[in-house]
C-alpha positions in Angstrom: 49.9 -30.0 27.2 48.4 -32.4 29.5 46.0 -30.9 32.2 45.1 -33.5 35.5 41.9 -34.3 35.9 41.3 -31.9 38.5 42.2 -28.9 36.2 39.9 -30.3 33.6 37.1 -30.0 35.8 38.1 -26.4 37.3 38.1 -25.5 33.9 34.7 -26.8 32.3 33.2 -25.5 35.8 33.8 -22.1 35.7 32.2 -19.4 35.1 32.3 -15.7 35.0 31.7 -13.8 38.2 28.6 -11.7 36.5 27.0 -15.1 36.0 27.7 -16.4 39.5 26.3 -13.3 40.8 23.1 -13.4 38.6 22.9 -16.8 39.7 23.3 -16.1 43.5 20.9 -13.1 43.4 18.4 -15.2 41.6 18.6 -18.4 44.0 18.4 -16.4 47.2 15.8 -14.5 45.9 17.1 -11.0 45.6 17.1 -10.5 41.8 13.8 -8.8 41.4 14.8 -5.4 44.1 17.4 -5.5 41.5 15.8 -5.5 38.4 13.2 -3.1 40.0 16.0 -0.9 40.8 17.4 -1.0 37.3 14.0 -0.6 35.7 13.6 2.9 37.8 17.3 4.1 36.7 16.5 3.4 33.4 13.3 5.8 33.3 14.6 9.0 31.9 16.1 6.9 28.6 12.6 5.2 28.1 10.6 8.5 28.8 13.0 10.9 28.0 14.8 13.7 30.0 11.9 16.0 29.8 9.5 13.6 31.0 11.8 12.5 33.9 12.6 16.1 35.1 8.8 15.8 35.3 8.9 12.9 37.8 9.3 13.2 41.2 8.8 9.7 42.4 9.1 6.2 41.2 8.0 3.1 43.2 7.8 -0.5 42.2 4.8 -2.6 44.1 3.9 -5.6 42.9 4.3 -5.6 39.6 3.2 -2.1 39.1 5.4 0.8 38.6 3.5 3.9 40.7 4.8 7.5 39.0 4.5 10.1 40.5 4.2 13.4 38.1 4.5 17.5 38.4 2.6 17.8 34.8 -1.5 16.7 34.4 -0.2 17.1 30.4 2.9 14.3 30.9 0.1 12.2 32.9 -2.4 12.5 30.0 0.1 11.4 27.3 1.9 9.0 29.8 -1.8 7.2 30.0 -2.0 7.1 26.3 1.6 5.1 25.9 1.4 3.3 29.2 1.7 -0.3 27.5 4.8 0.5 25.3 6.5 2.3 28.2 5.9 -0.8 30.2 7.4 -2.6 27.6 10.2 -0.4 27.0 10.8 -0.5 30.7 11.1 -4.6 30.8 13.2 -4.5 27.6 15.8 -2.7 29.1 16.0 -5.0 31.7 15.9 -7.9 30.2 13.4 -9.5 32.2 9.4 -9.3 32.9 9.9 -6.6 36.4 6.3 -4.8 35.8 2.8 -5.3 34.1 1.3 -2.0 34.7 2.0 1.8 35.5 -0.2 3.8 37.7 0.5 7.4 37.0 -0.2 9.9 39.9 -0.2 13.9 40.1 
């Protein structure tokens, strides 16, 4: 089977619409709101559910994820692992979204 010329090229051009929308979000700038937004969904698997029924309040700033906590105990042992979670956190994204975690009560 013979393809023209033209459906050679349509065919080692394409790509899958996932990719093309990574790639628009990441040229117009609007891939990190996104990655900060999965990073904040993803909190209750990285903390657990009794840590995130816990949490009243996530905001990403600049780098830094800002919790916002009902427990002084969670805060206490959230201090202790606050590297690893931040780790955890950009694992699951895939992607560098925060350096650091300010934990409020």
């Amino acid at each position: 089977m013979n393809m023209s010329p033209e459906q050679t090229f349509r065919r080692s051009n394409t790509q899958t619409i996932g990719d093309a929308l990574s790639a628009f979000l990441r040229e117009s700038g609007l891939d990190k709101p996104v990655y900060e937004h999965q990073l904040m969904e993803r909190w209750p698997e990285v903390v657990g559910e009794m840590a995130a029924k816990l949490t009243y309040k996530l905001e990403v700033r600049e780098g830094v994820l800002y919790v916002r906590l009902r427990s002084a105990a969670l805060k206490a042992q959230l201090f202790e692992l606050r590297h690893d979670v931040v780790r955890r956190l950009n694992e699951s994204v895939g992607t560098t979204v925060i350096h650091d975690i300010r934990l409020l009560g």
